[in-house]
C-alpha positions as CSV (number, residue, x, y, z in Angstrom):
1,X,-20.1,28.7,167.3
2,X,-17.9,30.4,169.6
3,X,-20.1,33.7,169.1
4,X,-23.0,31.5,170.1
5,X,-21.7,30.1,173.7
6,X,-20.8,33.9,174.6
7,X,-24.1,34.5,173.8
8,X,-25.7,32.3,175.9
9,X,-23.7,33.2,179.0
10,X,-25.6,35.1,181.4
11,X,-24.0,38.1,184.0
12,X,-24.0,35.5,187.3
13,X,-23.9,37.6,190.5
14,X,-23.7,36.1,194.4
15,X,-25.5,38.1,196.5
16,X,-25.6,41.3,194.4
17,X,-21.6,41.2,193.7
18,X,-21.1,40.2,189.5
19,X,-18.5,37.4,189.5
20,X,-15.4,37.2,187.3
21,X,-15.3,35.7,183.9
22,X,-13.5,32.5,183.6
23,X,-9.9,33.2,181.7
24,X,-7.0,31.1,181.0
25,X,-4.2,31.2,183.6
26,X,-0.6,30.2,183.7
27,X,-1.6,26.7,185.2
28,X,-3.9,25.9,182.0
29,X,-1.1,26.4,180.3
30,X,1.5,24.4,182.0
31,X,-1.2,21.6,182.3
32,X,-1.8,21.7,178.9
33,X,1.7,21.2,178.2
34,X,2.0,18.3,180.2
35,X,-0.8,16.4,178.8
36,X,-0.3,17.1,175.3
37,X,2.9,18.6,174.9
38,X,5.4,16.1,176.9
39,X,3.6,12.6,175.2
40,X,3.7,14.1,171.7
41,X,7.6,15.2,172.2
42,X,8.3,11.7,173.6
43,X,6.0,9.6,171.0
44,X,8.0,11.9,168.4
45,X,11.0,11.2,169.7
46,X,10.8,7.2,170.5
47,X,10.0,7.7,166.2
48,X,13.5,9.4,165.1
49,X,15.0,7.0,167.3
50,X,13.4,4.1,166.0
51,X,13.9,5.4,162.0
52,X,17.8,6.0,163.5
53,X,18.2,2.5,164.5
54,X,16.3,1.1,161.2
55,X,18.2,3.2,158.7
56,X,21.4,4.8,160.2
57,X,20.2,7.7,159.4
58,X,19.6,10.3,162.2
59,X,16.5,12.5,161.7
60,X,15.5,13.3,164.7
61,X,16.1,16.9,166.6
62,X,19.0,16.0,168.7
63,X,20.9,15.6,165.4
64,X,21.2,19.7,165.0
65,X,23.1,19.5,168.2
């Protein structure tokens, strides 16, 4: 599929000068993290703490520490 969508792309120039191909940057990757990263972690976390309170048991990742 992936092989199929760089296919498709075509050279794209602006007055005679071929642009850049889109890449990943630093910011994607920070964003990414905040969006999917950081709820997962807390979601995860709000878990452990719940299984923590309903057994006594700790499970969570703070208990290596």
């Amino acid at each position: 599929m992936l092989n199929k969508l760089r296919l498709r792309r075509k050279e794209h120039t602006v007055m005679g000068h071929r642009l850049e191909e889109p890449r990943m940057t630093l910011m994607v990757v920070l964003w990414a993290l905040v969006y999917v990263g950081l709820p997962l972690m807390v979601v995860g976390s709000l878990i452990d703490l719940g299984v923590q309170v309903v057994t006594g048991q700790c499970v969570g990742f703070w208990c290596w520490f």
